[in-house]
C-alpha positions in Angstrom: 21.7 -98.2 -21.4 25.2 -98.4 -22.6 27.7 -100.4 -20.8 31.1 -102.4 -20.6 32.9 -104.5 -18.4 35.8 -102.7 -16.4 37.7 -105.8 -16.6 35.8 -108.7 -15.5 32.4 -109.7 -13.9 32.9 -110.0 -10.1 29.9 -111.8 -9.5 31.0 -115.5 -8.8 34.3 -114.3 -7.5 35.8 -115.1 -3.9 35.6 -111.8 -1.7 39.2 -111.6 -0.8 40.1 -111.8 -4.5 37.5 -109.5 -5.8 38.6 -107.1 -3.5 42.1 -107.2 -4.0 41.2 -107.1 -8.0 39.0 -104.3 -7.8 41.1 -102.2 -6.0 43.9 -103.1 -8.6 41.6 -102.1 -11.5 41.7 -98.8 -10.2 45.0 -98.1 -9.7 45.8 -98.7 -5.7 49.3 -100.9 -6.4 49.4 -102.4 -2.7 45.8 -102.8 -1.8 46.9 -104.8 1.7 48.7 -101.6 2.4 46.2 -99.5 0.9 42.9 -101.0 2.9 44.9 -101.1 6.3 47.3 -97.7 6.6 49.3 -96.9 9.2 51.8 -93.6 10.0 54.5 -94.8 8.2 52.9 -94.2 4.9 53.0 -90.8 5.7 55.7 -88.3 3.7 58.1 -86.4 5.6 57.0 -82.1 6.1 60.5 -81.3 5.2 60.1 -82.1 1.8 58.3 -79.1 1.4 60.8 -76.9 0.0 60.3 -74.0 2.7 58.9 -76.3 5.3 61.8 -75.5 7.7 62.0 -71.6 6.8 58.5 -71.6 7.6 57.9 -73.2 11.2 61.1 -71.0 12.0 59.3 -68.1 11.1 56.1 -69.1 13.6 58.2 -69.9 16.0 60.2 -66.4 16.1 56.9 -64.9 16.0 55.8 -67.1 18.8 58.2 -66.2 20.9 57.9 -62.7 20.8 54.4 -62.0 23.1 54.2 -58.7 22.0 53.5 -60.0 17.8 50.1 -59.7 16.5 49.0 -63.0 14.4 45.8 -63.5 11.8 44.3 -66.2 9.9 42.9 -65.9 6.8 39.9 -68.4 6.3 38.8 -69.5 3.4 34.9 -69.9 2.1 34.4 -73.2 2.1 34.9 -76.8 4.0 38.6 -77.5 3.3 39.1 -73.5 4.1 37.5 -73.5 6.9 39.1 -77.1 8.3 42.4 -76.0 7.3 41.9 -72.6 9.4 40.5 -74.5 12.6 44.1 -76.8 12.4 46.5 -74.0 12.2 44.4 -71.8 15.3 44.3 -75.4 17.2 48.6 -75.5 16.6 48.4 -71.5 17.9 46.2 -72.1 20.7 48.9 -74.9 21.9 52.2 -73.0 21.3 50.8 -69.6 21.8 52.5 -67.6 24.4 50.0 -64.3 25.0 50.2 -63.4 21.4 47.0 -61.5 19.7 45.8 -64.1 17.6 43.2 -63.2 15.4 40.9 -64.8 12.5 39.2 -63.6 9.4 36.2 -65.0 7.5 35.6 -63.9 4.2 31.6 -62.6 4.4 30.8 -64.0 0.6 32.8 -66.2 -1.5 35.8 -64.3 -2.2 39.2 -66.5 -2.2 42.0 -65.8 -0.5 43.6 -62.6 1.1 41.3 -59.5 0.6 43.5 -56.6 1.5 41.1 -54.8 3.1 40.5 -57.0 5.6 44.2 -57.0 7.2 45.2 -54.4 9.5 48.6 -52.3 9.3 50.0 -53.9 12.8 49.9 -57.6 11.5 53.2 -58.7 12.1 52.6 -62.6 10.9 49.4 -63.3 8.2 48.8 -67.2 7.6 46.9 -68.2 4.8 45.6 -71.4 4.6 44.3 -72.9 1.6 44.8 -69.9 -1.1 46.6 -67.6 -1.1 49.9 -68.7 -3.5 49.0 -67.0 -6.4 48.5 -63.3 -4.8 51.8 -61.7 -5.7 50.4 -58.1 -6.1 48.7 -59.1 -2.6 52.3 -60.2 -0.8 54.1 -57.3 -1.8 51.5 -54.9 -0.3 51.6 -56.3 2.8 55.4 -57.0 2.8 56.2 -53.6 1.7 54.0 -52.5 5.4 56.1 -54.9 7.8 53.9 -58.3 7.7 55.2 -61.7 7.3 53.2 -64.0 5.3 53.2 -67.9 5.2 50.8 -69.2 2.9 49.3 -73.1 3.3 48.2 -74.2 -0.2 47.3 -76.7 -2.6 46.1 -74.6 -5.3 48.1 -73.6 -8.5 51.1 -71.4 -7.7 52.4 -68.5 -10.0 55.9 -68.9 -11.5 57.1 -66.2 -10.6 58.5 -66.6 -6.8 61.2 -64.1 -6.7 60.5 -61.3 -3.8 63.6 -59.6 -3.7 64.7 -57.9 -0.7 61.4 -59.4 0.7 62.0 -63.0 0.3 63.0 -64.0 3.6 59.6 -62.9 5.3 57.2 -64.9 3.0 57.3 -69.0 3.1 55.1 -70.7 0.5 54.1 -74.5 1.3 52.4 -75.6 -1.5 51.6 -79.3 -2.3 51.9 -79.0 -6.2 56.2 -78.4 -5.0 57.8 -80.6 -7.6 59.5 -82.3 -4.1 56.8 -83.3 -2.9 55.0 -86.5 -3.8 51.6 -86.2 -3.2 50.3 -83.2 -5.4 46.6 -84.7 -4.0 46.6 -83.0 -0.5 44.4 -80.5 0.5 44.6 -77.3 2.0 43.5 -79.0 5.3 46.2 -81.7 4.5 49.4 -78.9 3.9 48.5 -77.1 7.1 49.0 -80.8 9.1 51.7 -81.4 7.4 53.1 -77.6 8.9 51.8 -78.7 12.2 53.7 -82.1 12.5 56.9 -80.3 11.5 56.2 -77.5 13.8 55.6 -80.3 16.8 58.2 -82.1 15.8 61.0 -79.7 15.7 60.3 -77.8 18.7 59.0 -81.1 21.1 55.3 -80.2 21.4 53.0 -83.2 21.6 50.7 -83.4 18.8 47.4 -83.3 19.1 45.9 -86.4 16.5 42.2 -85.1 17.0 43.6 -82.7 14.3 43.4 -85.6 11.4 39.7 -85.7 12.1 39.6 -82.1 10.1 42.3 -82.7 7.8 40.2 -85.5 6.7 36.9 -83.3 6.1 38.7 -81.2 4.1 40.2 -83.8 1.6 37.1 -85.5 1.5 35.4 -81.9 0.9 37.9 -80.8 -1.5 36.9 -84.1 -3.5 40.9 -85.0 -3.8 42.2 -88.7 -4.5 41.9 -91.0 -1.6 43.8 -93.7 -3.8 46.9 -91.7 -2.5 48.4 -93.8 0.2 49.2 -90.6 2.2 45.1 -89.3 1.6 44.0 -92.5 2.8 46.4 -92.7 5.6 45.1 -89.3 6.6 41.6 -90.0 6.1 41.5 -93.2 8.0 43.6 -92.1 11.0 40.3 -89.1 10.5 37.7 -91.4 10.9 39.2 -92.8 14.2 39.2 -89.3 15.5 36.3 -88.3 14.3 34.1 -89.4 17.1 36.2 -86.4 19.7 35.1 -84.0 17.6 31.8 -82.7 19.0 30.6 -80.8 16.7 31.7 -83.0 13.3 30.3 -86.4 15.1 27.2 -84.8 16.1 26.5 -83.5 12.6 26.6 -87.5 12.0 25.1 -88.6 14.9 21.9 -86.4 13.5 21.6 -88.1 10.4 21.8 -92.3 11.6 18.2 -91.2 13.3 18.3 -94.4 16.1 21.6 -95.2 15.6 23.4 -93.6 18.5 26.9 -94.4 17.9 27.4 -94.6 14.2 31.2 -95.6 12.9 32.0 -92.6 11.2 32.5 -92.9 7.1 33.6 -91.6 3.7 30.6 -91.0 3.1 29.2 -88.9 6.5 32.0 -86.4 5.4 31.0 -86.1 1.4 27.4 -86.5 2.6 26.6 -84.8 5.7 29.2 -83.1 7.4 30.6 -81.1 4.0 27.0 -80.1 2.8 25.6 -78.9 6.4 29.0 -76.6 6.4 29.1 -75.4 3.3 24.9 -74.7 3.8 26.3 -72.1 6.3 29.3 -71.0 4.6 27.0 -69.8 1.5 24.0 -68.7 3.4 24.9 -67.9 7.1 25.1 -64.7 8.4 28.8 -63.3 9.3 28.3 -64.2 13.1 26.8 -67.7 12.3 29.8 -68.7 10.0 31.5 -67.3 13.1 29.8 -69.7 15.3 30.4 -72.1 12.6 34.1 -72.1 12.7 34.5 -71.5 16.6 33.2 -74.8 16.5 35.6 -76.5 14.2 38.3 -74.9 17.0 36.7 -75.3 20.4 33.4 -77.0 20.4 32.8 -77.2 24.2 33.2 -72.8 24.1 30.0 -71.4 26.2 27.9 -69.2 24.1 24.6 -67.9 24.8 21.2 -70.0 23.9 19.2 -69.0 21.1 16.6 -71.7 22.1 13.0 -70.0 23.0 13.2 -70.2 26.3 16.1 -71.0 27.2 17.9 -67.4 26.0 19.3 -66.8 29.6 21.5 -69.9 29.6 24.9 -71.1 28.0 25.1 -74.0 26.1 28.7 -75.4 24.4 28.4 -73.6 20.9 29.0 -76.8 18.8 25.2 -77.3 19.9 24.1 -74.5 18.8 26.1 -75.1 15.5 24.4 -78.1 14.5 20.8 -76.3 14.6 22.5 -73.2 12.4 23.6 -75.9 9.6 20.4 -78.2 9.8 18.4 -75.0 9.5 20.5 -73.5 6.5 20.7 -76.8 4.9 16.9 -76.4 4.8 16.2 -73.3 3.6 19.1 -74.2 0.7 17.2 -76.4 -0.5 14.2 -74.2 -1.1 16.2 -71.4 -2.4 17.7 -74.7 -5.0 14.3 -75.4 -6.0 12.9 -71.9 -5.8 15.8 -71.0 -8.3 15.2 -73.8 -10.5 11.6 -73.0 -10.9 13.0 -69.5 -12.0 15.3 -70.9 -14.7 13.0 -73.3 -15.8 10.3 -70.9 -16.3 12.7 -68.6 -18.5 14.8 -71.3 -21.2 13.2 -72.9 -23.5 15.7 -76.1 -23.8 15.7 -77.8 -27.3 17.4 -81.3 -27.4 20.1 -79.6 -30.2 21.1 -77.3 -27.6 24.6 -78.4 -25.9 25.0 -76.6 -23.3 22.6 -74.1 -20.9 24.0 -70.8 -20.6 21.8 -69.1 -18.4 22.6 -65.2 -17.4 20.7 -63.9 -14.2 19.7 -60.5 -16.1 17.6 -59.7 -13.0 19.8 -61.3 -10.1 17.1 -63.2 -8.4 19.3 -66.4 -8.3 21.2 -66.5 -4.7 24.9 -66.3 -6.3 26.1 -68.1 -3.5 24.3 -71.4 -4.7 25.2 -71.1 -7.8 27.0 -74.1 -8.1 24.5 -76.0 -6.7 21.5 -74.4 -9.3 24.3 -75.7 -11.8 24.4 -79.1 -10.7 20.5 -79.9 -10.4 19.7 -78.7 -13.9 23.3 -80.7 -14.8 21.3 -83.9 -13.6 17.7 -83.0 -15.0 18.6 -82.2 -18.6 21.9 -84.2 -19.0 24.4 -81.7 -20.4 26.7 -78.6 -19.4 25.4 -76.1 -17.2 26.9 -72.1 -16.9 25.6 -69.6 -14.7 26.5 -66.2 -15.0 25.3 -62.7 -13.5 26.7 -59.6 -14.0 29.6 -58.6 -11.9 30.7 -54.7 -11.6 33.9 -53.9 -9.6 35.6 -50.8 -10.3 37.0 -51.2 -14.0 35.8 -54.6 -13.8 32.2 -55.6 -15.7 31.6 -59.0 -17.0 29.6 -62.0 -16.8 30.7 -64.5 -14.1 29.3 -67.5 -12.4 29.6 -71.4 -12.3 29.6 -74.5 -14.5 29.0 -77.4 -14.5 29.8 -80.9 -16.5 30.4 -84.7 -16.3 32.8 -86.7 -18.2 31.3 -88.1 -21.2 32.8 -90.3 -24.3 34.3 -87.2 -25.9 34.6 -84.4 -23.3 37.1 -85.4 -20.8 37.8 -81.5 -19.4 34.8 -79.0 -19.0 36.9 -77.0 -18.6 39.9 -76.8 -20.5 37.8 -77.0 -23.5 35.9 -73.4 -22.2 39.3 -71.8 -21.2 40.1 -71.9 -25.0 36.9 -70.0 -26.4 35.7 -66.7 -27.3 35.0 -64.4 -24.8 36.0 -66.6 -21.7 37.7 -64.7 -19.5 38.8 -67.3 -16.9 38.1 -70.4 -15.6 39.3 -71.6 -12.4 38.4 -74.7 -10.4 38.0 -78.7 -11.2 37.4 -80.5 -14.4 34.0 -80.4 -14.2 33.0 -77.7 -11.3 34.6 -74.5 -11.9 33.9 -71.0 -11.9 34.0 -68.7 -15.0 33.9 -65.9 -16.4 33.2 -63.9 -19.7 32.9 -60.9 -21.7 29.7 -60.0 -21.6 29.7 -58.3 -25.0 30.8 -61.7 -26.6 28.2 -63.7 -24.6 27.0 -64.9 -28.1 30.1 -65.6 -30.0 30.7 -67.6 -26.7 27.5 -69.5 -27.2 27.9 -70.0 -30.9 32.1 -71.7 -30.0 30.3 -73.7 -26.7 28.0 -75.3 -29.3 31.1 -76.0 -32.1 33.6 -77.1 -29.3 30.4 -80.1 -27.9 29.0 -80.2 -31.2 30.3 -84.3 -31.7 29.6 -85.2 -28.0 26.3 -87.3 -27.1 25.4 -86.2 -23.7 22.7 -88.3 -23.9 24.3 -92.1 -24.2 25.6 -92.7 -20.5 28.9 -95.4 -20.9 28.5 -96.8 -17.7 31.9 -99.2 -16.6 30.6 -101.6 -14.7 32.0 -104.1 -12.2 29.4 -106.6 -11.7 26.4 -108.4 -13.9 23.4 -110.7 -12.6 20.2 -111.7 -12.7 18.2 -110.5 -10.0 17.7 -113.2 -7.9 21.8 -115.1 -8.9 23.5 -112.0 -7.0 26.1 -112.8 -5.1 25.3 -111.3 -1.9 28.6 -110.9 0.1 29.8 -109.4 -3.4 27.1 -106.6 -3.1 28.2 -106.0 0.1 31.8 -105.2 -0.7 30.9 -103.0 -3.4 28.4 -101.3 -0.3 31.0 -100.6 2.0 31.5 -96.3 2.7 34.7 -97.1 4.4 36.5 -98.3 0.9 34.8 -96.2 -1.9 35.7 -92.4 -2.7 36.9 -90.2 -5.1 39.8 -91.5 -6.9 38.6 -95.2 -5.9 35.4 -95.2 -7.3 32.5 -97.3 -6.5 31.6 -100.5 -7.3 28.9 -100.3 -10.5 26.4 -103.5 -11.4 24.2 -104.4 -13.8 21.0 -106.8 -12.5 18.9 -107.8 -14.8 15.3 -109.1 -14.9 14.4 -107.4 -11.5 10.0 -108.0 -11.7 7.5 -105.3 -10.8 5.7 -108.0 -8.7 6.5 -106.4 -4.8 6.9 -102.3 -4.7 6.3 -99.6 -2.8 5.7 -96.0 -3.9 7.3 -93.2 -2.3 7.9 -89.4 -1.9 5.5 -86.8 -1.4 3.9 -87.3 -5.3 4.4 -90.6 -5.0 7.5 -90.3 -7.8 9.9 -92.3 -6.2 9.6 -96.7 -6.6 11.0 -99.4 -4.1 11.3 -102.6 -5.2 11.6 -105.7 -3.0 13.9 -108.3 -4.5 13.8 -110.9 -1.3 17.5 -110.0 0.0 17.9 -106.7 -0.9 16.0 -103.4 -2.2 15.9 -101.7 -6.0 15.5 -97.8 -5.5 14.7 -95.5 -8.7 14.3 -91.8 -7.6 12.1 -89.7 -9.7 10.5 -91.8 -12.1 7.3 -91.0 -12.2 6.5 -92.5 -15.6 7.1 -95.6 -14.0 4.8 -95.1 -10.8 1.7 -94.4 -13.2 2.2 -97.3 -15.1 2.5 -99.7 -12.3 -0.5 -98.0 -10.0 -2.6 -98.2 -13.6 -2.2 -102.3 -12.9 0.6 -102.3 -16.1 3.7 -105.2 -15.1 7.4 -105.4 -16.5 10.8 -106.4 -15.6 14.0 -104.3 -15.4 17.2 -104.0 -16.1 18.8 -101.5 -13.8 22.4 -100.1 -13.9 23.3 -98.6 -10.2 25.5 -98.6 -7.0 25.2 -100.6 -3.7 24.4 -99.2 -0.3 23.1 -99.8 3.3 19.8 -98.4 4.4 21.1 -96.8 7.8 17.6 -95.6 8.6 16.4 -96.9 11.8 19.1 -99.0 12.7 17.3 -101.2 9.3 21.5 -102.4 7.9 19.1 -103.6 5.0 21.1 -103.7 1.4 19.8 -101.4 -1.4 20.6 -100.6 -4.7 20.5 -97.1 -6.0 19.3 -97.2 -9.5 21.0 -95.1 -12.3 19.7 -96.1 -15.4 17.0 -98.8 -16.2 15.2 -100.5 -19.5 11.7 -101.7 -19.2 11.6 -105.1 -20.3 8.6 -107.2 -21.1 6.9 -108.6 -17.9 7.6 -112.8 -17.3 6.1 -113.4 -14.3 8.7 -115.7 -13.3 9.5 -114.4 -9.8 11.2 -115.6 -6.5 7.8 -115.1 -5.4 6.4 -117.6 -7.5 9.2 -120.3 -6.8 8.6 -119.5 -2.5 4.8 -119.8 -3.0 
């Protein structure tokens, strides 16, 4: 294991200032502020350049009953969030207007052309959309309006012509606008409030509870003051959401009212939508998505049984994700097994490229294939299929990194090499795409561009160091809080040492999995069978164990745990706190 102080160890220091100092070490100026936000931290809508030019343009639309409105949703979480806030605002204002939605049936991005009708007088497109130039003059040049609700990059070139004064685009990267970390979800509240605002219509606040899945979804900075403000005001509202609260009420097995978190959104809420976005039939991410808009809507039961009654749909929603989330995971490890079966991985190699010649992977969980084999074999992972579209026939798929000393942007350093077509997304989860007749001079570039980066030496910044049985418990319990910790304001990490193989339990289905008990709290290392055999052969040692802090919510248990991830065997001293008690 290979480690280093962050600043200082936190162990022996008063709560109040450990907080504050942790927060300060990464980058939150006015933690007070910070850990209790209110409105007021909240920037104006009008700063958006064409925030004004664009609720003017709903609101003309609006009040003409006779106009024909559509959504564009797109395929995933902060998509499909950002969709159900904007219909919520047109189901309030609405006044007999044809209001229509479309979802995207794979993973395109975006506005698909085909997919509009001619009599559209006002498109909104949440969440994408900025870039589509060719797309906005097509339909501008056939009579429909467009306002387009983004945070994604924007093209530079903005100028429409004689068409400019029926397109707004609201895009958080606006130089004017401070926080370039909003979400899709986050622009369209921001429309809302203005639209509210400026024409006297009470806002509805249940809306934050969406806006605050989709920047949790969308994995954006909650160390902004306006994201957390968002997010926490979310959290609140979370609970009137039927549909979103139930999701978490399904997970905290005897807890009946669990506070929502940070970490139900990242955790269980984003990952039982998205199960449904990438494998759900067209009339299940239907379902899906009427739910995010009007959970308590009477559909028909799909229960054995119980067909000939109605039940609210966000019911039936919950058993469509929980049973996609299952059969995702098979179609993961069925996938894996696949991939496994067909590389043969070297330790030189650094980078798997792996091209689905026969398509048996399920594209849609491509990313996820990605990010398994990311964890099992510890370097950059690329998927890529063919893909044949009229003139177009290349490689594409997903990949897949972690920052590591020397490789701070997957990829920017892939956008610069042979072959790559594109590649469009986060630092280190992006899509891509490449020529497939330079599929080995890409290979042969990957391996030069990573050739002086050690994927296998893990620098792990840590926060907090003790000896197993010196831990400062309250400490632990700061750094175990889900209401605090997210992206952008990373987690606490520790280092306990000397942790003895004297009290375990084994766990998972092959017994792979290792519990130890440490008195006051719970060592967890996943997958380690190695470390199973030894210890049900009779071998002993000691630990040292690099990890994160949690709460076992299982059962209503509120027992502390800490998730292992990385460990050294030590020698075995036999000098325990079970030894000292007995």
């Amino acid at each position: 294991m290979k480690y280093q102080l962050r600043t200082k160890n936190y162990n022996n220091e008063t709560i109040e200032l450990a907080l504050h100092d942790l927060l300060i070490d990464r980058g939150i100026k006015h933690p007070l502020e910070w850990l209790q936000p209110n409105y007021s931290y909240e920037h104006s809508p009008m700063l958006f350049n064409e925030m004004r030019k664009g609720i003017e343009m709903l609101k003309a639309t609006i009040s003409n009953s006779e106009a024909s409105i559509m959504v564009v949703v797109d395929s995933d979480l902060d998509g499909y969030t950002s969709g159900a806030i904007i219909l919520n605002l047109l189901k309030l204002i609405q006044r007999g207007q044809e209001i229509n939605f479309v979802l995207h049936p794979n993973k395109e991005h975006g506005i698909v052309l085909e997919d509009i009708p001619e009599d559209v007088d006002l498109l909104i497109v949440p969440d994408a959309g900025s870039s589509q130039k060719t797309e906005h003059l097509k339909l501008l040049e056939n009579g429909t309006k467009i306002i387009v609700l983004d945070h994604h990059e924007m093209v530079n070139d903005m100028d429409y012509g004689q068409y400019q004064d029926n397109i707004v685009i609201i895009n958080s990267q606006e130089e004017n606008y401070p926080n370039h970390a909003l979400s899709g979800a986050g622009v369209v509240l921001k429309f809302s409030q203005a639209y509210c605002e400026r024409y006297g219509v009470p806002f509805p606040n249940k809306l934050y509870a969406l806006a605050a899945c989709g920047i949790i979804a969308d994995v954006m900075d909650i160390g902004d003051l306006e994201n957390k403000q968002i997010v926490t005001t979310g959290l609140r509202y979370l609970k009137e959401h039927l549909f979103l609260y139930q999701l978490i009420q399904d997970t905290h097995y005897n807890n009946d009212e669990p506070e929502p978190t940070i970490k139900d959104i990242g955790w269980v809420i984003g990952p039982n939508i998205n199960a449904i976005i990438r494998l759900g039939t067209q009339e299940q991410k239907n379902m899906i998505f009427k739910s995010l808009v009007s959970p308590m809507l009477l559909v028909p039961s799909s229960k054995r049984g119980e067909e000939d009654q109605e039940v609210p749909v966000y019911q039936e929603a919950v058993r469509l994700c929980k049973n996609a989330k299952k059969r995702q995971t098979t179609a993961v490890d069925k996938s894996i097994r696949i991939i496994e079966s067909q590389l043969q991985i070297k330790d030189t190699d650094r980078a798997i490229v792996y091209v689905d010649e026969d398509q048996e992977l399920t594209f849609e969980l491509s990313g996820l294939i990605a990010n398994k084999l990311l964890s099992q074999y510890n370097r950059p992972v690329i998927l890529l299929r063919h893909f044949r579209q009229g003139n177009i026939d290349e490689l594409r798929g997903s990949a897949r990194g972690k920052s590591v000393e020397g490789l701070d942007n997957l990829k920017d350093t892939l956008s610069g090499l042979t072959g790559v077509q594109k590649a469009e997304g986060h630092a280190f989860a992006f899509g891509v795409g490449v020529d497939k007749d330079m599929l080995s001079e890409f290979k042969q570039h990957l391996d030069l561009a990573l050739g002086s980066v050690d994927f296998n030496v893990n620098l792990y910044l840590v926060d907090l160091i003790a000896k197993y049985n010196e831990l400062n418990i309250p400490m632990a319990e700061i750094t175990a809080r889900e209401d605090i910790w997210g992206h952008g304001v990373d987690k606490p990490m520790a280092l306990l040492t000397d942790i003895p193989t004297d009290k375990y339990d084994f766990m998972g289905n092959e017994q792979q999995h290792l519990k130890i008990d440490c008195g006051k709290f719970d060592v967890l290392l996943f997958n380690v069978p190695e470390l199973t055999e030894q210890l049900g052969q009779g071998q002993k040692f000691d630990l040292d164990v690099i990890g994160e802090f949690s709460v076992d919510k299982s059962f209503n248990v509120g027992r502390l745990q800490f998730v292992v991830n990385d460990f050294e065997l030590k020698e075995y001293t036999s000098k325990t706190v079970w030894d000292l008690v007995f």
